[in-house]
Every structure is written in structure tokens, then in C-alpha cells.
C-alpha positions as CSV (number, residue, x, y, z in Angstrom):
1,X,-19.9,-44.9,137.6
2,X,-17.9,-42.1,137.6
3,X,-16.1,-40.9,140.8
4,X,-17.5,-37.2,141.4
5,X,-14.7,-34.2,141.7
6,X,-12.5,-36.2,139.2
7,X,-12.0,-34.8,135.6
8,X,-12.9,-37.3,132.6
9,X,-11.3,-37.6,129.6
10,X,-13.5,-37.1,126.5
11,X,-14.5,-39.7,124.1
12,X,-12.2,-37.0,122.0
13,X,-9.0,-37.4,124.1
14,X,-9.8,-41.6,123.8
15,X,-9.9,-41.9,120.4
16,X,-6.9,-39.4,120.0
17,X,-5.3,-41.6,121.7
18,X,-6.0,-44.3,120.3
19,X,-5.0,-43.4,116.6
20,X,-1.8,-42.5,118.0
21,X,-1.5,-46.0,119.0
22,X,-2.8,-46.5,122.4
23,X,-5.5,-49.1,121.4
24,X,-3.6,-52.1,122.2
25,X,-4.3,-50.7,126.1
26,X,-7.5,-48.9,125.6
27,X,-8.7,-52.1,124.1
28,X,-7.7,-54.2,127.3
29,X,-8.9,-51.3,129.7
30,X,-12.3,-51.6,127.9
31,X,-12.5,-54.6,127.7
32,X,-11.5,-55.6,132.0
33,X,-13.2,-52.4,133.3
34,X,-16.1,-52.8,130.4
35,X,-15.5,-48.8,129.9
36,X,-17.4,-48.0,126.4
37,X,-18.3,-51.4,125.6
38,X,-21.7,-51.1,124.7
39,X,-22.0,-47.7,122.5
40,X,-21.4,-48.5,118.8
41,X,-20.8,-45.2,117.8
42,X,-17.4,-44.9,120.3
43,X,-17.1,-49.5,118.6
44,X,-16.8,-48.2,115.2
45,X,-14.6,-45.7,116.0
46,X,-12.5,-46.9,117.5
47,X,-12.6,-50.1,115.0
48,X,-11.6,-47.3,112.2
49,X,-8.8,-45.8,114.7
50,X,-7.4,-49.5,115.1
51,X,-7.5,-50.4,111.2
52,X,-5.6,-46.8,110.7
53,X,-2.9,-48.0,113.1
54,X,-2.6,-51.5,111.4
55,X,-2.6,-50.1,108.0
56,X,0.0,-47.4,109.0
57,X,2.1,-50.2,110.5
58,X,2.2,-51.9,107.6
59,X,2.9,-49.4,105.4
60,X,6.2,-48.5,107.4
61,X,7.4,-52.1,107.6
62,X,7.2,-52.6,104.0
63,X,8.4,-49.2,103.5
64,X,11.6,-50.2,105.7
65,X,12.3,-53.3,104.0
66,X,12.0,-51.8,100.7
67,X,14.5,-49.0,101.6
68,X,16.7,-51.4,103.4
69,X,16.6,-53.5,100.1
70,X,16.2,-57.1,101.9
């Protein structure tokens, strides 16, 4: 439960944060505090903000070793 007088942040703010590459932590605070864990609309996504950030991680790696030329 929420503590009362304390501000929340949005699901918004979570997934914001998220696709700017805070899942690895918002993925281990969900998981150990079980904060979200059981509505599918925040699981998906957040699924789609973690595949975004894998993507985009690849995309830069190979984009660095092809302008690095190794």
C-alpha cells in the first residue's frame, strides 16, 4: 500500500523512465517489492520499453564497430 502524504510517481514517469534505460532497476524493484507485477497493461509496456532499449543498444554497438572499422 501506498504511504499516505507521499507523492507517487505515475505509471507515465515509470515507463519514461524506463525507455531511457532504467529497466534493468525498475525490473528488480518490481520484481523484490512486487510493485506492478500483476497488471498486463503496465507488463507489456514495459516489455515494449525494454525491447526499445535492447534494440537501441544494439544498433549503437554495431553502429560503433562499423565506424571504428574493426
Amino acid at each position: 500500500m501506498a504511504v499516505q502524504e507521499r507523492d507517487r510517481l505515475s505509471e507515465r514517469m515509470l515507463l519514461l523512465w524506463c525507455l531511457l534505460g532504467g529497466w534493468p532497476g525498475g525490473w528488480i524493484t518490481g520484481r523484490r517489492i512486487r510493485h506492478k507485477n500483476h497488471k498486463q497493461s503496465y507488463r507489456i509496456r514495459f516489455g515494449i520499453c525494454v525491447v526499445i532499449n535492447i534494440v537501441a543498444s544494439i544498433c549503437l554497438l554495431w553502429l560503433g564497430i562499423w565506424l571504428l572499422g574493426t
